[in-house]
C-alpha positions in Angstrom: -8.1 -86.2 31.8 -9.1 -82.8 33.0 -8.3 -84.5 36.4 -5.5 -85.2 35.6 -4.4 -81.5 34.0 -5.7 -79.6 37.5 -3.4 -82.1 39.3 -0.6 -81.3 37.6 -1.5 -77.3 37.5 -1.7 -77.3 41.2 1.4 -79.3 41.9 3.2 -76.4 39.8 1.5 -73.5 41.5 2.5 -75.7 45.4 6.2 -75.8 43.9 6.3 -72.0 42.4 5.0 -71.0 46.1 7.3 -73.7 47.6 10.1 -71.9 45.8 9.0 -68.4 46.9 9.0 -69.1 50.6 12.3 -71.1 50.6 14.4 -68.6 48.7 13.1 -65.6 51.7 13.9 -68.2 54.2 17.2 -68.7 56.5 18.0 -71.9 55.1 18.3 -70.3 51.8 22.0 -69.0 51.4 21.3 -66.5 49.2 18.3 -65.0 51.4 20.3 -61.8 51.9 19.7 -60.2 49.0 16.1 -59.3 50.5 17.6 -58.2 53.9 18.1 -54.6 54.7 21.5 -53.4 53.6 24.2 -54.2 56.6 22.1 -57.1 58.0 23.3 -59.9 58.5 21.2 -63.6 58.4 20.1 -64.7 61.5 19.6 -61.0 62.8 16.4 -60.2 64.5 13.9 -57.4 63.4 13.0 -55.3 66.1 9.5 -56.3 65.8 10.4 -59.7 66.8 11.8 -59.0 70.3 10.5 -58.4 73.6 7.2 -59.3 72.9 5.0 -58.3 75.6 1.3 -60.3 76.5 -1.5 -59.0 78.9 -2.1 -62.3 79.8 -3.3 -62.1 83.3 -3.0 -58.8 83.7 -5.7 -55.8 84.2 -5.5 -54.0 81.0 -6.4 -50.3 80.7 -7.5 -49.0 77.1 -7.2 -45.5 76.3 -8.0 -43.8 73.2 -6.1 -40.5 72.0 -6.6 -38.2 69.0 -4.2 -35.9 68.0 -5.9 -33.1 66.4 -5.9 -29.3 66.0 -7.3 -26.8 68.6 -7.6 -23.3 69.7 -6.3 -23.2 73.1 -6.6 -20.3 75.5 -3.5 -19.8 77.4 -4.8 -16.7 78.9 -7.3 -14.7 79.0 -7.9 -13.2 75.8 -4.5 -15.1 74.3 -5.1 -18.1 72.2 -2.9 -20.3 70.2 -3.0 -22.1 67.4 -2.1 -25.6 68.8 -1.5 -29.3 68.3 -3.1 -31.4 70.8 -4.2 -35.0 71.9 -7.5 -35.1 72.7 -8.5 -31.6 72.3 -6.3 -30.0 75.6 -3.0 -29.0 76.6 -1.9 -31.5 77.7 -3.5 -33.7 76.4 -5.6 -36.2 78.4 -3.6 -37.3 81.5 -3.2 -41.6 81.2 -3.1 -42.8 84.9 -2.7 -46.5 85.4 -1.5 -49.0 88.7 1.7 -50.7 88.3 1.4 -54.0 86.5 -1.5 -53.1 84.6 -1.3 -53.7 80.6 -1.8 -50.6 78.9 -3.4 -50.0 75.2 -3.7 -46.6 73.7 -5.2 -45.9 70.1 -3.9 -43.1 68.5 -6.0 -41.8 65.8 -4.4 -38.7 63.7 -6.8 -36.2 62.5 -3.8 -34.1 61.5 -2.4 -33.0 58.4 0.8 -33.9 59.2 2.3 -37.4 60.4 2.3 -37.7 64.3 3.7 -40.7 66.9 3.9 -41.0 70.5 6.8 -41.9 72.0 6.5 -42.9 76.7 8.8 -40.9 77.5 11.2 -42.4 80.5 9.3 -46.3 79.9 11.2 -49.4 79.8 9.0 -50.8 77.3 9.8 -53.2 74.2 11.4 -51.3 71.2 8.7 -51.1 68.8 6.2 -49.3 71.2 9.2 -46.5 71.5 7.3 -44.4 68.9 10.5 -43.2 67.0 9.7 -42.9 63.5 12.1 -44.3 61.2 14.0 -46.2 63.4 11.0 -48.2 65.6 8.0 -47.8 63.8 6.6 -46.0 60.7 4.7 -42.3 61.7 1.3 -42.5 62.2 0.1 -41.1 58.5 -2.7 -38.3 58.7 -6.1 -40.2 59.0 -4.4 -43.3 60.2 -4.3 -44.9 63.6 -1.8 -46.7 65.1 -1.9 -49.1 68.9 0.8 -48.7 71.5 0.7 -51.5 74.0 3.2 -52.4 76.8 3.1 -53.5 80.4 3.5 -50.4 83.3 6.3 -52.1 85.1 7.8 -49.4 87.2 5.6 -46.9 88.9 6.6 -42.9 88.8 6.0 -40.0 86.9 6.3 -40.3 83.1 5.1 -38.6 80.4 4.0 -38.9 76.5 5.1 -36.7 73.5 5.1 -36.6 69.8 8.8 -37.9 68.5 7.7 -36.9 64.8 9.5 -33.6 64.1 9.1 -33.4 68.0 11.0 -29.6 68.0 7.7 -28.4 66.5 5.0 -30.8 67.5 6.0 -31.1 71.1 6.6 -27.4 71.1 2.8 -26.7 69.8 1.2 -29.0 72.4 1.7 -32.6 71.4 2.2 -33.8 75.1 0.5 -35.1 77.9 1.6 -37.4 81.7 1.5 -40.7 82.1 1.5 -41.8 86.3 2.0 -45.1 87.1 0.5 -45.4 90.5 2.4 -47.7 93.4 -0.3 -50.8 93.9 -0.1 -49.1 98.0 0.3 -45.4 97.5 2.1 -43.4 100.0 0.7 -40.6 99.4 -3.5 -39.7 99.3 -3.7 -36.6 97.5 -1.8 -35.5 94.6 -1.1 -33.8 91.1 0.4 -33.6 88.1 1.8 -30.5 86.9 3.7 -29.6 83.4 5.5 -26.7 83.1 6.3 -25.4 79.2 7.4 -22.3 77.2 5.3 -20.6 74.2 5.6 -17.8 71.8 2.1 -15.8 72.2 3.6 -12.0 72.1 6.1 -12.7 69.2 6.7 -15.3 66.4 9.0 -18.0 67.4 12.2 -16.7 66.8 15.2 -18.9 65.0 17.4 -20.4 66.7 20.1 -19.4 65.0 20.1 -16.2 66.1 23.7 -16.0 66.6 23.8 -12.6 67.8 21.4 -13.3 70.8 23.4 -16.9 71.2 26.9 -15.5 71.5 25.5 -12.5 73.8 24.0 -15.2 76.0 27.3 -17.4 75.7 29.3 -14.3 76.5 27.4 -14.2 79.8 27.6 -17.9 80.3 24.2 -18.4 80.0 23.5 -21.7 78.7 20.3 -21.2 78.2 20.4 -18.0 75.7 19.3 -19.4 72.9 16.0 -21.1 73.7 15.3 -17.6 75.9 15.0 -15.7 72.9 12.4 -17.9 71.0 9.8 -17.8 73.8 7.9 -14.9 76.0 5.0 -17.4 78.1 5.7 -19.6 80.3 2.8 -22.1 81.4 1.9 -24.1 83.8 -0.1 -26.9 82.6 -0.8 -24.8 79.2 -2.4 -22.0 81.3 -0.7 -18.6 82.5 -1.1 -16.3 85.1 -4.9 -16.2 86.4 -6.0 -18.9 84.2 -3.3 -21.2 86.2 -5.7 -23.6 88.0 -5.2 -23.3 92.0 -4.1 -26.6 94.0 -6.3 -27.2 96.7 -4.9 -28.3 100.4 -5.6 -27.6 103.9 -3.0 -26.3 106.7 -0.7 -29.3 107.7 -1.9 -31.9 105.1 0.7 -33.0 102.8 0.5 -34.0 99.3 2.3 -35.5 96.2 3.5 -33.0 93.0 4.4 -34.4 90.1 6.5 -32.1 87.9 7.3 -32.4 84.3 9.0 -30.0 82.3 7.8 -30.7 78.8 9.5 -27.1 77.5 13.2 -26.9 76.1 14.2 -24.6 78.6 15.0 -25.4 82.4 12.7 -23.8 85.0 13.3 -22.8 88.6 10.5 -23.0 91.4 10.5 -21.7 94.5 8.3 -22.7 97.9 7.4 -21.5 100.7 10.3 -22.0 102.8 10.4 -25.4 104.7 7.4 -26.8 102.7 8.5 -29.4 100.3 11.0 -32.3 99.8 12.4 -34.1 96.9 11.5 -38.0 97.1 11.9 -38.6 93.7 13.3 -38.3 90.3 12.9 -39.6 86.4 10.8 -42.1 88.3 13.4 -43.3 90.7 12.9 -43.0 94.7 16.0 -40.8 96.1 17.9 -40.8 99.7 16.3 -37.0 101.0 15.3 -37.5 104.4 16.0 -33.3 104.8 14.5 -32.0 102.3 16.5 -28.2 103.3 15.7 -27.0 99.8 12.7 -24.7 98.6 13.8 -24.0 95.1 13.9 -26.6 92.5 15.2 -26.6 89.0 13.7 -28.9 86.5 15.9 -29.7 83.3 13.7 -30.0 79.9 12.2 -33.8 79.7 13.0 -33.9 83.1 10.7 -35.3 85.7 10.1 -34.6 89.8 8.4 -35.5 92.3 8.0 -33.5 95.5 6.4 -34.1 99.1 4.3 -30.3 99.7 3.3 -29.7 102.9 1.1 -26.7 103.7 3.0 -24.7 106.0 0.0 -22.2 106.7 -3.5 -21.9 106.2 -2.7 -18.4 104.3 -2.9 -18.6 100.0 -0.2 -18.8 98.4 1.7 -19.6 95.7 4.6 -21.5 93.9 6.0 -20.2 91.3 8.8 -19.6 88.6 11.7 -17.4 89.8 14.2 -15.8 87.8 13.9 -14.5 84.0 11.9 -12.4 82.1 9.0 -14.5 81.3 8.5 -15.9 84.7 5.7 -13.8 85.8 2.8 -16.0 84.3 4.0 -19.4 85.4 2.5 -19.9 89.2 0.6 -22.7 91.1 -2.0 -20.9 93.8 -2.1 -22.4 96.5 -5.5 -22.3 98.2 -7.3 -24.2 101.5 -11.1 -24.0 99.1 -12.7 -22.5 95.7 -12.6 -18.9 95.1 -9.7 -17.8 97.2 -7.5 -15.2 96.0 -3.6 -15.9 96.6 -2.3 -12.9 95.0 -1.6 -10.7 97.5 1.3 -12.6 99.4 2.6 -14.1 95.8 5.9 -11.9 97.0 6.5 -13.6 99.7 7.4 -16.9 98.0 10.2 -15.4 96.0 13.2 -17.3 97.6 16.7 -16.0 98.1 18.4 -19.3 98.9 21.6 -20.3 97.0 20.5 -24.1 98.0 18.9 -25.0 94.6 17.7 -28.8 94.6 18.4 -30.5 91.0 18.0 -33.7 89.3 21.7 -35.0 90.5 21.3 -33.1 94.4 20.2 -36.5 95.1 21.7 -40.3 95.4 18.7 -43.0 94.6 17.6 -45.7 96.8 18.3 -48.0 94.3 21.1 -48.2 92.3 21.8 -50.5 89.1 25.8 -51.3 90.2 27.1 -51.2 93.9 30.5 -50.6 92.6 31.8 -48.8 89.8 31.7 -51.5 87.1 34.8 -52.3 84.5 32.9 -51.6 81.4 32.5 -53.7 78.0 31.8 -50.8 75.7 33.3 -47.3 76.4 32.2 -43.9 74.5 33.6 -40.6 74.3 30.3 -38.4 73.6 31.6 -34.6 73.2 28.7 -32.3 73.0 29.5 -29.1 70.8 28.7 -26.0 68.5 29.6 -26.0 64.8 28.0 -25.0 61.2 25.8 -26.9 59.5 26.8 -26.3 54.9 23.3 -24.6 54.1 21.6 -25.1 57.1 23.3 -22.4 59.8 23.9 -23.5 63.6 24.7 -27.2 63.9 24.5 -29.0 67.6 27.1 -32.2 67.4 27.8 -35.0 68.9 31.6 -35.8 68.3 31.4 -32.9 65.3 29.0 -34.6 63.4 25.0 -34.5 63.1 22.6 -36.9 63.3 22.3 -39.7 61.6 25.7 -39.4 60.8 26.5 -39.4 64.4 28.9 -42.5 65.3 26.4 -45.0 67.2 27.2 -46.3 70.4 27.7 -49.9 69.4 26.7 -52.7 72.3 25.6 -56.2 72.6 23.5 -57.6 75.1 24.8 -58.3 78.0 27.4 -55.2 78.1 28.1 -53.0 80.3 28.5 -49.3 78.9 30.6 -46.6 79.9 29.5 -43.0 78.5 31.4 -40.1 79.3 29.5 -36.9 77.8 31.6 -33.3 78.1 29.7 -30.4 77.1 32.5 -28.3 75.3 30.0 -26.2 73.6 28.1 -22.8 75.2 24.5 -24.1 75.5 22.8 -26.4 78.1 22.4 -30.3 76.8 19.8 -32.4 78.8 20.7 -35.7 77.2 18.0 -38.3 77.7 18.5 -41.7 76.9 15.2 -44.5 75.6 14.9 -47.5 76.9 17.4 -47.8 79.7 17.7 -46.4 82.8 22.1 -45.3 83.7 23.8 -44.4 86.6 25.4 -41.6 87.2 28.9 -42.0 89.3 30.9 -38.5 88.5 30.7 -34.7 87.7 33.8 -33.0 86.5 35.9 -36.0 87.4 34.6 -36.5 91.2 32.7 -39.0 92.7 29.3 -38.8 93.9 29.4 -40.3 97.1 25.4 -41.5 96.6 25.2 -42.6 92.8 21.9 -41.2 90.9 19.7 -43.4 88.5 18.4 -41.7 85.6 17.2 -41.5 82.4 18.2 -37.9 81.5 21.7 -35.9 82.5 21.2 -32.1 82.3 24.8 -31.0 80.8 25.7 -27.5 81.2 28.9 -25.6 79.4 32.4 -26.7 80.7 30.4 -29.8 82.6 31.5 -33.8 82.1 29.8 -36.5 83.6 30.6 -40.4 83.5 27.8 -42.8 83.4 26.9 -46.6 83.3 24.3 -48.2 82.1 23.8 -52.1 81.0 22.5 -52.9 77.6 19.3 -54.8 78.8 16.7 -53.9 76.1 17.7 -55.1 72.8 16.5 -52.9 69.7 17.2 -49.8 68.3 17.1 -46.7 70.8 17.9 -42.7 70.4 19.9 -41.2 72.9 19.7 -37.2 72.1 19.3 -33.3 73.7 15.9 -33.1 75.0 16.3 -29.2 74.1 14.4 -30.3 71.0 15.6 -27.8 69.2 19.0 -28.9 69.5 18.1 -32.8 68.7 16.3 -31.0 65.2 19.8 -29.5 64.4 21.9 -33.2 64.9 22.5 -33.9 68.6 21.0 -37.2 68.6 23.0 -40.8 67.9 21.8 -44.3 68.7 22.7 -47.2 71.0 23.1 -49.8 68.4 22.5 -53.6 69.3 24.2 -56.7 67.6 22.3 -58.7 65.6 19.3 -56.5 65.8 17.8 -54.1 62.9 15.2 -51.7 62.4 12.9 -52.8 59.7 12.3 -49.1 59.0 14.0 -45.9 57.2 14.2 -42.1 57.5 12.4 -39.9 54.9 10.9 -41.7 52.5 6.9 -42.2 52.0 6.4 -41.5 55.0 8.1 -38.8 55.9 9.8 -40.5 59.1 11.9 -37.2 61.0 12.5 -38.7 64.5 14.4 -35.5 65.6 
């Protein structure tokens, strides 16, 4: 008998379970009702595509910590900062194309962190966007990122938590992916950024220093007021670390400009050559240009050839906070470039710039009929309560419309900047094409991941929605993203599984 009663006990429980699974299952019509709100059945949770495997693969395990730190950025000036791995940057991640990379993020913060690979084609949940691909990292917690290095270039890694403070206070560090034959032998990585040491960081809605600056059409007016330090790989001035090469020798920079302000640098005259940009090779066989501006989240490569066996220097030209960032240039240890650091100031008009350049490769040989078109008009308006809003077709983020695609499409974006500040819009997951400024064609089209939109420009890209998820497409003046200029290319029959706010305090902006 007692037999008999467990049977029948445990049929029950089987059924009860039986009933559980089938009414959260797609053959259950009424299903739904545990779905997200908006989703559809049959849509696919970003955590269910583009799965990515090591399999055969080399993989390359890294472990970072973001944590709090002292960190001299001169001598004698020290700032309370937010870093990965103790340093700013944080520790440089250097793998060979093809490898599979793991990185452990452990936060010993008080404050929820991410990391977000910034310029990777990776799949969506590894994009470290909290609240749209993955919940932020909680303090104490760890979280793994894991993805295969496909396309070698310079990239780099950043905080996408609240990322217009925890970028700005050292959350950052580069990410090479090495070619498996490298052209060059000698190289280095270098990131330029801005800090407040002399001042507190000043608010950005400073109108009166904005509409001065606008006045004079400087775009960049706003984020010149918030900062007095520029720094090149978090040091300044004397504490800069000297780049060691011989007369004649020829080596491989890798720029980054991790700041929300553009920066200018000039070499010695004839001694370097763009080859390439956001990761993709570019047609420069020239290279006539010796000063180089660098958008914010924008990356570049240069070919430097030491002209002479003389120190030197490159260094930031223009602006009142330029003094401190410098590279010396040295042939050995202990030499002193100070004395010709003059003679590098450059007077040429010939700036080179992230669109001077067509790429090698391009993603359309003709300019394509599109599938999807968007109107993205970048502008200036008031937030109720909240002071200075930055919009994208008058309206902040996340009530920004979404650029709606399915796989498969072909998308058409053209961004006008009607506003009076710069606008480097950088887009995840995808890499466009650039075909016009101002109306005109480029002769050479330029593959990118980030456009660097001044006032009165408008630029038409392409791009093709190859990557299905759930991906940001914002200002990388993080300042501005924070204050709404940020929307979202939006697949069909995708969803993120995730929320802003809520217990976990998700900000991706």
């Amino acid at each position: 008998m007692k037999r008999k009663v467990i049977g029948s006990i445990a049929i029950v429980i089987l059924l009860l379970i039986g009933g559980v699974v089938f009414l959260n299952s797609p053959f259950n019509s009424s299903g739904d009702k545990t779905l997200p709100e908006g989703v559809k059945q049959g849509d696919l949770s970003i955590l269910e595509v583009n799965a990515q495997e090591p399999k055969e693969r080399p993989v390359k395990t890294f472990n970072l910590t973001a944590e709090e730190s002292e960190w001299e950025i001169s001598e004698g000036k020290k700032v309370n900062a937010w870093t990965y791995n103790g340093t700013v940057p944080g520790e440089p991640l250097r793998v060979t194309e093809g490898d599979y990379i793991k990185i452990n993020l452990k936060n010993e913060l008080d404050v929820p962190v991410t990391i977000h690979w910034h310029g990777m084609l990776l799949p969506n949940k590894m994009d470290g966007v909290p609240g749209l691909t993955q919940n932020a990292v909680q303090p104490g917690k760890s979280f793994t990122y894991e993805f295969i290095a496909n396309d070698a270039g310079t990239y780099w890694y950043h905080s996408h938590q609240h990322s217009s403070k925890q970028v700005d206070k050292g959350l950052y560090g580069s990410l090479v992916i090495e070619e498996k034959e490298k052209e060059y032998k000698k190289e280095q990585s270098f990131i330029l950024d801005e800090w407040a040491v002399y001042q507190e960081k000043r608010d950005i809605t400073n109108m009166g220093g904005m509409m001065k600056g606008a006045m004079n059409g400087n775009g960049e007016a706003d984020t010149e007021q918030m900062y007095d330090t520029f720094t090149v790989n978090g040091k300044s001035g004397d504490a800069v670390e000297p780049f060691i090469i011989k007369e004649g020798e020829t080596a491989r920079l890798r720029f980054v400009n991790a700041g929300y302000q553009q920066h200018l640098l000039a070499f010695p005259k004839d001694a370097m050559r763009v080859i390439e940009i956001d990761g993709e090779k570019v047609k420069n066989p020239d290279g006539t240009s010796n000063v180089l501006e660098i958008a914010p989240g924008e990356r570049i490569d240069v070919a430097y050839t030491r002209q002479s066996g003389e120190p030197t220097v490159i260094r930031e030209t223009g602006g009142e906070n330029a003094d401190g960032a410098l590279i010396p240039v040295v042939s050995s240890e202990g030499e002193n470039p100070v004395e010709s650091k003059q003679s590098t100031s450059s007077t040429s008009s010939d700036v080179a710039t992230g669109t001077s350049f067509g790429s090698e490769e391009v993603i359309f040989n003709e300019e394509p009929e599109p599938d999807v078109t968007y109107d993205m008009e970048l502008n200036m308006g008031m937030d109720m309560g909240e002071g200075v809003a930055f919009q994208i077709n008058d309206q902040v983020f996340p009530n920004t419309p979404p650029i709606d695609v399915k796989e498969g499409d072909i998308v058409k974006v053209n961004i006008t900047n009607s506003g009076n500040m710069n606008h480097p819009m950088h887009l995840h997951g995808h890499r466009f094409q650039v075909a016009s400024i101002n109306g005109k064609k480029y002769d050479s089209p330029i593959v990118k991941d980030l456009i660097h939109v001044k006032p009165g420009e408008a630029y038409t890209i392409y791009f093709k929605a190859d990557n299905k998820g759930e991906w940001l497409f914002h200002c990388h003046d993080n300042n501005h993203a924070d204050r709404g200029m940020v929307t979202i290319i939006d697949y069909k029959g995708v969803y993120s599984p995730f929320s802003l706010g809520g217990e976990y305090n998700n900000q991706p902006n």
